[in-house]
N, C-alpha and C positions, 0 to 999 in steps of 0.2 A: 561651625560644625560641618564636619564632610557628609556628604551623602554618597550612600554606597547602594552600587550597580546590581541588580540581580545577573550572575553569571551567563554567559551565552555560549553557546556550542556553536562552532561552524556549519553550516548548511552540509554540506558535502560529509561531514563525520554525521551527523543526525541521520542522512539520506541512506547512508551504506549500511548503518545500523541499522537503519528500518527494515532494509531492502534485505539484509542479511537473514535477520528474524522471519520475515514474508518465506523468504526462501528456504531455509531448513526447515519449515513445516510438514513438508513429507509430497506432496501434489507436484511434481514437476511442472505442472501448467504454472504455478504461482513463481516459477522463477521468470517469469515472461514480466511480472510486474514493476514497473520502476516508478521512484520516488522523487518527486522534485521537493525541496521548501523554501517558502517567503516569507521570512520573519518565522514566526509563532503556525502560519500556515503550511500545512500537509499534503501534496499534493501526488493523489495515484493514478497512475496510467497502465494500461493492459487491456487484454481480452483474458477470457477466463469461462471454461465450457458450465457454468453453473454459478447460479445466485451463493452458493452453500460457501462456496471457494473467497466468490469476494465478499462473504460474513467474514469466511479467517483471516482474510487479509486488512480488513477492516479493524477488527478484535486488537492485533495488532499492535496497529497504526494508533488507535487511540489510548493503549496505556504507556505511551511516549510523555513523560513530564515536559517537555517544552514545546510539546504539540499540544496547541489551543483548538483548531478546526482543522478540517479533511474539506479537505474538496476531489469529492470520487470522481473521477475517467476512467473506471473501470467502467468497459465494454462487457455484457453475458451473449458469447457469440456460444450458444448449442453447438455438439458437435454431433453432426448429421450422419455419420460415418456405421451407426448401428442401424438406422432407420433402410427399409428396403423402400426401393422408388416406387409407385401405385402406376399401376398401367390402366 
């Protein structure tokens, strides 16, 4: 009797998918985000001015059928650029 393979995507088709999805979200910051994957693992990298940002990117990431885990590197670097300095 054969036993038969569950299908597997190429990392790099997975990765651009993802990163495509990230990216037509609407936030130009989330086009800063890039995806690596290992096996079954998901792997994000960026900065991003807000927690809110990498929830969407997150969101994402995990209705990927052949994404098992995320491993976040998303960085929340604030963007300080509205705040006036305190003298």
């Amino acid at each position: 009797m054969q036993k038969l393979q569950e299908p597997t995507l190429p990392n790099d088709f997975i990765n651009r998918r993802i990163e495509s999805s990230i990216h037509q979200i609407g936030y130009p910051q989330l086009k800063t985000i890039r995806c690596e994957s290992n096996g079954s693992t998901l792997i994000l990298r960026g900065e991003l001015p807000s927690y809110y940002q990498m929830q969407l990117a997150l969101k994402i990431a995990v209705k990927e059928p052949w994404i098992d885990q995320i491993d976040n590197h998303i960085r929340i670097v604030p963007n300080n650029l509205d705040q006036h300095p305190v003298y």
